[in-house]
C-alpha positions as CSV (number, residue, x, y, z in Angstrom):
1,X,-12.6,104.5,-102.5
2,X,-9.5,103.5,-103.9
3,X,-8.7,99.5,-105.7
4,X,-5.5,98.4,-106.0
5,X,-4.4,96.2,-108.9
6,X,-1.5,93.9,-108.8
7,X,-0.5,91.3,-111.2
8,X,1.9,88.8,-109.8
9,X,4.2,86.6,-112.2
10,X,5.5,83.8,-111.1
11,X,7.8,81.4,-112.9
12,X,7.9,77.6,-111.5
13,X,10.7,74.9,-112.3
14,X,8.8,71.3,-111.4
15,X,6.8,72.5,-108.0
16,X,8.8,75.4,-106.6
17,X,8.4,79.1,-107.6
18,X,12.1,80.0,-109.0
19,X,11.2,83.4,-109.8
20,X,8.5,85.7,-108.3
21,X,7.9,88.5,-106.8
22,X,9.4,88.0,-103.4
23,X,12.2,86.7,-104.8
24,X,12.6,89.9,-106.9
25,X,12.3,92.2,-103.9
26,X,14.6,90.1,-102.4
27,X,17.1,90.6,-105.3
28,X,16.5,94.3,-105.5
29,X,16.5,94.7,-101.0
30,X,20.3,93.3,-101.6
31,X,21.0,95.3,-104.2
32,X,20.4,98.2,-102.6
33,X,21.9,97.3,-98.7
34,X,24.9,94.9,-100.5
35,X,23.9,92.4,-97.8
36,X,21.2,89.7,-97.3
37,X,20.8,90.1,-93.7
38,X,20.1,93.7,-94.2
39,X,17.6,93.1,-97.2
40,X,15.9,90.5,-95.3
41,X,15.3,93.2,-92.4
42,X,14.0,96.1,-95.0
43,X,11.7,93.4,-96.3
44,X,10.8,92.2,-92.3
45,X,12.1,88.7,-92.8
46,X,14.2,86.2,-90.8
47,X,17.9,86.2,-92.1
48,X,17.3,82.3,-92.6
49,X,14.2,82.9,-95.0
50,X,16.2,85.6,-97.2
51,X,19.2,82.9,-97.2
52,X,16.7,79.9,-98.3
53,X,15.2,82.5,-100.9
54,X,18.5,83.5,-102.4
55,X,19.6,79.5,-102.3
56,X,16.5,77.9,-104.2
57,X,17.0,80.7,-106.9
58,X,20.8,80.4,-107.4
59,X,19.9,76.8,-107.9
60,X,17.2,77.4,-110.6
61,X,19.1,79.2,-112.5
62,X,22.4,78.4,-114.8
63,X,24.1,81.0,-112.8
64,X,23.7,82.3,-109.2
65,X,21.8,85.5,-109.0
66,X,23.4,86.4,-105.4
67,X,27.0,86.6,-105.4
68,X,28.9,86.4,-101.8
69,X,32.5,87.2,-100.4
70,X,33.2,86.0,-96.9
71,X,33.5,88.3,-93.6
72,X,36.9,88.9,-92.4
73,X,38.7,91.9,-90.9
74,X,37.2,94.3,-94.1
75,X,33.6,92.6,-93.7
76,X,32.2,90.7,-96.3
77,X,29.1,91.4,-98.9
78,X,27.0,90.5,-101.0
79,X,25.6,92.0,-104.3
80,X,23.9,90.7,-107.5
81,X,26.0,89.1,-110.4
82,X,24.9,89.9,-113.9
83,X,22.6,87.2,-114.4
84,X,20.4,88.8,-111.1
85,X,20.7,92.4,-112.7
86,X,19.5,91.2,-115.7
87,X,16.9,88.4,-113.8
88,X,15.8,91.6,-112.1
89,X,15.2,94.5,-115.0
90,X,13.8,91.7,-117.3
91,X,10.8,90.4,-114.6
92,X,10.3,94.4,-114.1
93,X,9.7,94.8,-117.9
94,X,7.7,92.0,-118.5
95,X,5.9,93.3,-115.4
96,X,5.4,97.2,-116.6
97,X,4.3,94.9,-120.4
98,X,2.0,93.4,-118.8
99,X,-0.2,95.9,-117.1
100,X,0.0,98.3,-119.9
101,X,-1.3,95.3,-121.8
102,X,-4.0,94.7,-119.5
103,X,-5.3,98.3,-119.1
104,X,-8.2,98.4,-120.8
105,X,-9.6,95.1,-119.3
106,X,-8.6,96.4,-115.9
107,X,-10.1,99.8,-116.3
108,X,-13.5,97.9,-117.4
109,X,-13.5,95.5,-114.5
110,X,-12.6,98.0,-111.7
111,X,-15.7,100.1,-113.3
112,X,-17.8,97.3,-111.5
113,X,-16.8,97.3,-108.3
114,X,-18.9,98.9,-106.3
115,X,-17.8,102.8,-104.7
């Protein structure tokens, strides 16, 4: 039998989450397609839930994560601005930190699950 262990950060401003792990898939799912609407389908979400997602972060922050550039005849895009590259490789690190921090307590609890 196999376990699984995640450890999911989240960072909250008053009620809301601004930074979690959705919202970091999100970021890297635009990233890599240089478009929300084609993130928000890799990650089998509604276009208007990506567009929320990318809206409460650029608002939590000092400066957006998501930069845009309107359609037209050369179509527009979307990618991240520095601040959601660095948003991005810093919640990965403290991620990656994290685990390796928490190795030996994880190694002694999944020792008492049962095969």
């Amino acid at each position: 039998m196999k376990f699984k262990v995640q450890l999911r950060m989240r960072i909250y401003r008053d009620e809301g989450i601004a930074i979690g792990p959705g919202k970091i898939a999100l970021l890297e799912a635009i990233a890599d397609t240089g478009s929300i609407s084609a993130a928000a389908r890799q990650l089998d979400m509604s276009y208007r839930r990506a567009w929320v997602l990318v809206d409460e972060m650029n608002r939590a922050l000092k400066s957006p994560a998501v930069s845009t550039a309107a359609g037209g005849s050369h179509g527009g895009g979307t990618a991240l601005s520095p601040v959601g590259e660095t948003l991005v490789r810093h919640y990965r690190a403290a991620e990656n930190a994290s685990r390796l921090a928490a190795a030996s307590d994880i190694a002694a609890m999944t020792r008492l699950l049962a095969d």
